[in-house]
Gaussian input, Z-matrix of N, CA and C with variables (Angstrom, degrees):
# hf/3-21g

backbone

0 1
 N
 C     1     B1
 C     2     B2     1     A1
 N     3     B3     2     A2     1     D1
 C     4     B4     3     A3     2     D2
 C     5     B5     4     A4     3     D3
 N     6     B6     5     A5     4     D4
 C     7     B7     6     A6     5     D5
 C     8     B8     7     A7     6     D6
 N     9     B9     8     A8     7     D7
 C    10    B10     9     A9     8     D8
 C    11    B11    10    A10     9     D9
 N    12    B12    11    A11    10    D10
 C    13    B13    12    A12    11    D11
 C    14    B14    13    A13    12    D12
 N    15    B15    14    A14    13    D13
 C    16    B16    15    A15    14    D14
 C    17    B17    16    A16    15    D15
 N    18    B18    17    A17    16    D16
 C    19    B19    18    A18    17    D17
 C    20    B20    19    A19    18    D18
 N    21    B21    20    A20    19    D19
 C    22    B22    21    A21    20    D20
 C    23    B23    22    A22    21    D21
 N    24    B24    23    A23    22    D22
 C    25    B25    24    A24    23    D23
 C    26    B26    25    A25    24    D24
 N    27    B27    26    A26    25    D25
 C    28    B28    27    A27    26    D26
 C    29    B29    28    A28    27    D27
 N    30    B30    29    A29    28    D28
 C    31    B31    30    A30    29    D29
 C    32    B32    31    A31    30    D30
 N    33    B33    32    A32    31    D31
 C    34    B34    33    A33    32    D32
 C    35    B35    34    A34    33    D33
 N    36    B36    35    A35    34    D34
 C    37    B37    36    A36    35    D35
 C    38    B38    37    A37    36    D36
 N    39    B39    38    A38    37    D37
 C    40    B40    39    A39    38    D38
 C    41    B41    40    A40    39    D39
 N    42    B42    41    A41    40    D40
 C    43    B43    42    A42    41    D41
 C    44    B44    43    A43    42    D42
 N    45    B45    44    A44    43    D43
 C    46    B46    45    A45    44    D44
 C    47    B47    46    A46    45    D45
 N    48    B48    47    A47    46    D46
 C    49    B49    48    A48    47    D47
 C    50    B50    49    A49    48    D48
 N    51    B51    50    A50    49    D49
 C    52    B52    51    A51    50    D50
 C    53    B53    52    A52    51    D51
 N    54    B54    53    A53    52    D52
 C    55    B55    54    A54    53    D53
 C    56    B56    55    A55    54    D54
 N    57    B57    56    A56    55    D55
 C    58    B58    57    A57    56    D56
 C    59    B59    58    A58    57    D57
 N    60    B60    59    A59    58    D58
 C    61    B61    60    A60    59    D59
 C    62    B62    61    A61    60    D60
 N    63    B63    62    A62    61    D61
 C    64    B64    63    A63    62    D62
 C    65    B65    64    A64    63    D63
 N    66    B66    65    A65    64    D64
 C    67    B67    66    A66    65    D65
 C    68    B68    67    A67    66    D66
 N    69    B69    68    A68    67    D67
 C    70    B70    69    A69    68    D68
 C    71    B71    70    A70    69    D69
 N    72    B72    71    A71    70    D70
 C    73    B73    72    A72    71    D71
 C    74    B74    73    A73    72    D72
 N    75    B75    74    A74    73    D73
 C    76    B76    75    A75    74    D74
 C    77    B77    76    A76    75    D75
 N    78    B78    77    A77    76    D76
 C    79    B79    78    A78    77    D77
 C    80    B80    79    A79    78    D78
 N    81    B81    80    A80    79    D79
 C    82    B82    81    A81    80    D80
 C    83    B83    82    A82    81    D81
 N    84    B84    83    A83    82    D82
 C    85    B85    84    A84    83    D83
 C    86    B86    85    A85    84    D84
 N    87    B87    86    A86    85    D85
 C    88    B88    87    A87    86    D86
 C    89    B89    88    A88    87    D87
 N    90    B90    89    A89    88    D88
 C    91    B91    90    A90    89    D89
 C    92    B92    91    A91    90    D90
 N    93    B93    92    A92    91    D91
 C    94    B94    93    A93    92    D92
 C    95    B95    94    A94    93    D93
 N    96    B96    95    A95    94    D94
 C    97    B97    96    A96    95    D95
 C    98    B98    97    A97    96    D96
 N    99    B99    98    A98    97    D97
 C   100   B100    99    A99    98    D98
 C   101   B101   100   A100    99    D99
 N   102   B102   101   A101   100   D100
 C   103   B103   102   A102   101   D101
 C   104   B104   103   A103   102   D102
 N   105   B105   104   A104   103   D103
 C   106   B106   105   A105   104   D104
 C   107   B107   106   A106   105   D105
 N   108   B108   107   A107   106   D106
 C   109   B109   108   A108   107   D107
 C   110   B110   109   A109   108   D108
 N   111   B111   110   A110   109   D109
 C   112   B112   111   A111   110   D110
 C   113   B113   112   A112   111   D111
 N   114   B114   113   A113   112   D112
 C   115   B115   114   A114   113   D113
 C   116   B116   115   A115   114   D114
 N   117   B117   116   A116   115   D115
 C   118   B118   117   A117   116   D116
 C   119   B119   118   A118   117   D117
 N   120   B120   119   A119   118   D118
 C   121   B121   120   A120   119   D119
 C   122   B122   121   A121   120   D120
 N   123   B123   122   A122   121   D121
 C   124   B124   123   A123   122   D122
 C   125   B125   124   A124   123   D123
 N   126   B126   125   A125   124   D124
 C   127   B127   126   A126   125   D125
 C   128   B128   127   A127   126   D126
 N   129   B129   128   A128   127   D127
 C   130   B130   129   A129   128   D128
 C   131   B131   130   A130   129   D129
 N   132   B132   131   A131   130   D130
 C   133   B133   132   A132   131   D131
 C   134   B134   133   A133   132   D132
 N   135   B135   134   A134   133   D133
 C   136   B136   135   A135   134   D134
 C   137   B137   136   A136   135   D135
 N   138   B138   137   A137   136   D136
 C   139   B139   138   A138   137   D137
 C   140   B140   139   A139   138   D138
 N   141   B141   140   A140   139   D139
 C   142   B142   141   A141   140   D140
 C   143   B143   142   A142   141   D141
 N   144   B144   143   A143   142   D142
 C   145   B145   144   A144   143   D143
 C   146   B146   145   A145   144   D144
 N   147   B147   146   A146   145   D145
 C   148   B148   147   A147   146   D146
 C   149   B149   148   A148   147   D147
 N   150   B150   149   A149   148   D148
 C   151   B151   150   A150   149   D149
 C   152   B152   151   A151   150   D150
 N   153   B153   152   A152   151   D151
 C   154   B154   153   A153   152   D152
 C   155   B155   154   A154   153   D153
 N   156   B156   155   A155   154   D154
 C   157   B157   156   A156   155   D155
 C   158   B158   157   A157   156   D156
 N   159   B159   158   A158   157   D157
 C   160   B160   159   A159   158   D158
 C   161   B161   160   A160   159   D159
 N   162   B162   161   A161   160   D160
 C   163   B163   162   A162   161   D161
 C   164   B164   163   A163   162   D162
 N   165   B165   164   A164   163   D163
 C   166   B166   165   A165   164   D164
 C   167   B167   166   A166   165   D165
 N   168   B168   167   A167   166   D166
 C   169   B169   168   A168   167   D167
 C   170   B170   169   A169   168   D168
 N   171   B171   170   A170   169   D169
 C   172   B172   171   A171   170   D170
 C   173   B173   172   A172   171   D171
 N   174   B174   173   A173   172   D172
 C   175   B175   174   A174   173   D173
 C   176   B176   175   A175   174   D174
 N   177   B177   176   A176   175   D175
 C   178   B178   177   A177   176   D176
 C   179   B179   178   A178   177   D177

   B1=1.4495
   B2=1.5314
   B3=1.2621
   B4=1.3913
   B5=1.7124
   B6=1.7485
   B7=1.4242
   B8=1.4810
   B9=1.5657
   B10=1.3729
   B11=1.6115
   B12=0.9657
   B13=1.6925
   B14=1.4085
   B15=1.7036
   B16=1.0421
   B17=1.3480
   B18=1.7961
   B19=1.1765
   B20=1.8836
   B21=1.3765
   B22=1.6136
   B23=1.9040
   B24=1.2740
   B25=1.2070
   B26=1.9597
   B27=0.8953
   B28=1.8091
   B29=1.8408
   B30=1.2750
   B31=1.7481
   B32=1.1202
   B33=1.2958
   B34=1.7884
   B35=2.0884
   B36=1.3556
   B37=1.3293
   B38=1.8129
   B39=1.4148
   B40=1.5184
   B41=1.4514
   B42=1.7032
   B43=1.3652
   B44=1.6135
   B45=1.3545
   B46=1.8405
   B47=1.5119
   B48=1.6350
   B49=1.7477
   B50=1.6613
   B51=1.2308
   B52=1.5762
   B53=1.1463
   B54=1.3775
   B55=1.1780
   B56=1.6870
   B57=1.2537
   B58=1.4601
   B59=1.7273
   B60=1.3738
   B61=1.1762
   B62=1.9223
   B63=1.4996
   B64=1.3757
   B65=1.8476
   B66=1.2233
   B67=1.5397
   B68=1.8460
   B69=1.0602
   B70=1.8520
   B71=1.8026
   B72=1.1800
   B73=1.6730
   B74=1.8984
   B75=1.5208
   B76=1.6500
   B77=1.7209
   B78=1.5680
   B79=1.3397
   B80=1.4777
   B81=1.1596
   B82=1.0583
   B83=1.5921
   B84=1.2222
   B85=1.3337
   B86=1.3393
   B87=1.4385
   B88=1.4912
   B89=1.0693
   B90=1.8101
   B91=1.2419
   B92=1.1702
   B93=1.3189
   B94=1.1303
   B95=1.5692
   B96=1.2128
   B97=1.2016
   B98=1.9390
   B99=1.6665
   B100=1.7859
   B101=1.8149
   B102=1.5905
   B103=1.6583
   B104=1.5608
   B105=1.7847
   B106=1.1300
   B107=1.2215
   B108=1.5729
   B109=1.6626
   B110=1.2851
   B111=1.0994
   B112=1.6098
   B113=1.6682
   B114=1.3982
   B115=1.4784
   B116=1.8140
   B117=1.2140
   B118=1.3405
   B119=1.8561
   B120=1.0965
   B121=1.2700
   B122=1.4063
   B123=2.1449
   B124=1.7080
   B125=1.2883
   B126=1.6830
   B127=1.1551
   B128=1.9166
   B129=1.0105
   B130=1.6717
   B131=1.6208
   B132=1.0010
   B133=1.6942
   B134=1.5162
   B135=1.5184
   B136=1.8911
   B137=1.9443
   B138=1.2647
   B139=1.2458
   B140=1.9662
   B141=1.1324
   B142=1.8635
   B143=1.2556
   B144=1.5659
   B145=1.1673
   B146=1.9193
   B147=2.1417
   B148=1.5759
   B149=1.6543
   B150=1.9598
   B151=1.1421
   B152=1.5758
   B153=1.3046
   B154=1.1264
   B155=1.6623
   B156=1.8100
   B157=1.4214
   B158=1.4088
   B159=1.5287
   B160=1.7376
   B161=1.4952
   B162=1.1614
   B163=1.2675
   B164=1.4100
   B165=1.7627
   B166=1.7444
   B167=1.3197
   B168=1.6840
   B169=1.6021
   B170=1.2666
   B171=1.4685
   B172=1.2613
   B173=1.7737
   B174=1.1616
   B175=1.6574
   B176=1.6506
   B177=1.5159
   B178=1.1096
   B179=1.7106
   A1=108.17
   A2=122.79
   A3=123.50
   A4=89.74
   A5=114.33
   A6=116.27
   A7=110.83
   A8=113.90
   A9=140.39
   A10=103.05
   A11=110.56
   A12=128.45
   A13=104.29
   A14=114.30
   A15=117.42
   A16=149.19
   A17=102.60
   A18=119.09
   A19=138.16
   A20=92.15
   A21=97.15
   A22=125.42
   A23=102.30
   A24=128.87
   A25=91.29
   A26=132.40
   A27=142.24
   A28=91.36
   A29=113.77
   A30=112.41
   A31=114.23
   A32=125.93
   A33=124.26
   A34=89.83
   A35=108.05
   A36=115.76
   A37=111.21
   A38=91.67
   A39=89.51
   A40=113.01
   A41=117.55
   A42=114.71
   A43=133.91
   A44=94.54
   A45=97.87
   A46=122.30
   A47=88.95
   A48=80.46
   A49=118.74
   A50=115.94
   A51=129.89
   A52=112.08
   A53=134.43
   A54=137.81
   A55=99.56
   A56=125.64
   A57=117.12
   A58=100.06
   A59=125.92
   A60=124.83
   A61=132.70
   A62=85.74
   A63=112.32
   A64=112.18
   A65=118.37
   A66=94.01
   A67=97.95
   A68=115.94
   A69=113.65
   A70=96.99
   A71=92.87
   A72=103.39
   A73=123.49
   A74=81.04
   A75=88.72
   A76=107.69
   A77=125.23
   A78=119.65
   A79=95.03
   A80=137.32
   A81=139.68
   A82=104.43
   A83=118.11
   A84=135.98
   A85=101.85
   A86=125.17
   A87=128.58
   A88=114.50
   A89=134.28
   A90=139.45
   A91=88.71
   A92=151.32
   A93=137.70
   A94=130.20
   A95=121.64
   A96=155.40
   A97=83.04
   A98=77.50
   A99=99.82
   A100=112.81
   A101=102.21
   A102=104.82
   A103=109.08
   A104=115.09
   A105=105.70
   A106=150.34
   A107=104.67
   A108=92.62
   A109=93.28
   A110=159.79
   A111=163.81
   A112=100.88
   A113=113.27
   A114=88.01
   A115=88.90
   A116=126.54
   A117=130.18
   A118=101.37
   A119=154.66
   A120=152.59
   A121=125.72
   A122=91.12
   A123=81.10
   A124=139.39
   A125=113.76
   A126=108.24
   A127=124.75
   A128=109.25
   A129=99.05
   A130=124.86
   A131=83.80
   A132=90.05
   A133=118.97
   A134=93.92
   A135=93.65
   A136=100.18
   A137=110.08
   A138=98.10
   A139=109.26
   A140=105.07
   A141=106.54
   A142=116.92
   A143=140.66
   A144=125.14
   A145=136.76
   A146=81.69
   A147=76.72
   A148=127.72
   A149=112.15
   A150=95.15
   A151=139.51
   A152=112.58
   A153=128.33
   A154=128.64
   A155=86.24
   A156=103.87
   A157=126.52
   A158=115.82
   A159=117.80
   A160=106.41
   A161=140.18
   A162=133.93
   A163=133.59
   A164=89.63
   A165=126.01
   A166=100.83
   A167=133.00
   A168=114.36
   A169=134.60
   A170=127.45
   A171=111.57
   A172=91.64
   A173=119.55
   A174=140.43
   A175=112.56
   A176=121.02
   A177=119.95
   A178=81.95
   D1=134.25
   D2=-157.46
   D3=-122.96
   D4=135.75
   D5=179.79
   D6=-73.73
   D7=163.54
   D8=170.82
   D9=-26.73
   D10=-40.77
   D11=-154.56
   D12=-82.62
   D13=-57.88
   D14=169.04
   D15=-73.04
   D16=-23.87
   D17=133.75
   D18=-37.18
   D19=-54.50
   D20=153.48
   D21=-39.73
   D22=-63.73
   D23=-158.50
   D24=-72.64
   D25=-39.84
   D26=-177.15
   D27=-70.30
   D28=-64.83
   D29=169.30
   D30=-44.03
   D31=-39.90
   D32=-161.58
   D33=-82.10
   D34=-34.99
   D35=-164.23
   D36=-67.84
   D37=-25.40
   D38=-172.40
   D39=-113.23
   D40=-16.73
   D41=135.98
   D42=-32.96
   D43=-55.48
   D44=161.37
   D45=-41.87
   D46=-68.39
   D47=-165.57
   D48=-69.61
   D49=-4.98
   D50=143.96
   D51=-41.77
   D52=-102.05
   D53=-174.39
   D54=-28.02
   D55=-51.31
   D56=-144.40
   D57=-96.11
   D58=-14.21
   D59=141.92
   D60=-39.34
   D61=-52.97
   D62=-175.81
   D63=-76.15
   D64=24.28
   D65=-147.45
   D66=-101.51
   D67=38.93
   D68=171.89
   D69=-115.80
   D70=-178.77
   D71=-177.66
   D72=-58.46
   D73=-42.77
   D74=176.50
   D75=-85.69
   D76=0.23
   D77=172.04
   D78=-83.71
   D79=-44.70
   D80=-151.02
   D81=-69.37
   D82=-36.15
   D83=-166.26
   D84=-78.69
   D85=-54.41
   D86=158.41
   D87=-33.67
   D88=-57.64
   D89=-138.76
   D90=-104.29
   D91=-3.41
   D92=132.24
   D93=-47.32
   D94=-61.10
   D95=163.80
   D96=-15.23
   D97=-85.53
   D98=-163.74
   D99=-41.58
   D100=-22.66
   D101=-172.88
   D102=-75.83
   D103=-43.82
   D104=153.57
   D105=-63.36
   D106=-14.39
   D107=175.12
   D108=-101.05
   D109=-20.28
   D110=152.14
   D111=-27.01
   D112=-46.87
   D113=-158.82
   D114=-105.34
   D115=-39.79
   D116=174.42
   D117=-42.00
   D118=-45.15
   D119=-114.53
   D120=-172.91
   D121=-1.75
   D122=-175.40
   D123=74.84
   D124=-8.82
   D125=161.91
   D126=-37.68
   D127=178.93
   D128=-170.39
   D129=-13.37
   D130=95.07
   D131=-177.23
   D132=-73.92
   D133=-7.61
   D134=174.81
   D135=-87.41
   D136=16.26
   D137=-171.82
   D138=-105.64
   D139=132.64
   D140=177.28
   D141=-55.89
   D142=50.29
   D143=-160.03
   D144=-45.72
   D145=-37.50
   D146=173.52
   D147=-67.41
   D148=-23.56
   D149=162.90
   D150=-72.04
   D151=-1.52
   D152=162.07
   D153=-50.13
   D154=-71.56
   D155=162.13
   D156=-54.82
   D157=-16.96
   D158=165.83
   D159=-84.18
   D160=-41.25
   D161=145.57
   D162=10.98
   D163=-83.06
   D164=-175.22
   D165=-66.80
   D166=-76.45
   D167=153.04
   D168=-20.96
   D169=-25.40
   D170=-163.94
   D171=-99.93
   D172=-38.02
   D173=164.19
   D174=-29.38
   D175=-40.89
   D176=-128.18
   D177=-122.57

């Protein structure tokens, strides 16, 4: 069983390699995609969405 904290820190971890997968024009366009249905629906729930979504703002 992994704590609150570290749980955090595994989301923030795989938010990263998201973004950094994604990082050309047509990733970006995906990783949008993926932020809305991620946070609308729960898609990967091990994923940090809001750091995502600070990302895409900071991108844009």
């Amino acid at each position: 069983m992994t704590t609150p904290r570290a749980q955090k820190r595994i989301a923030l971890r795989h938010a990263q390699r998201l973004i950094a997968s994604h990082a050309d024009e047509a990733g970006l366009i995906r990783l949008r995609w993926l932020c809305f249905f991620g946070q609308r629906f729960g898609w990967h729930s091990h994923v940090d969405w809001a750091a995502v979504e600070a990302h895409l703002e900071n991108a844009a």
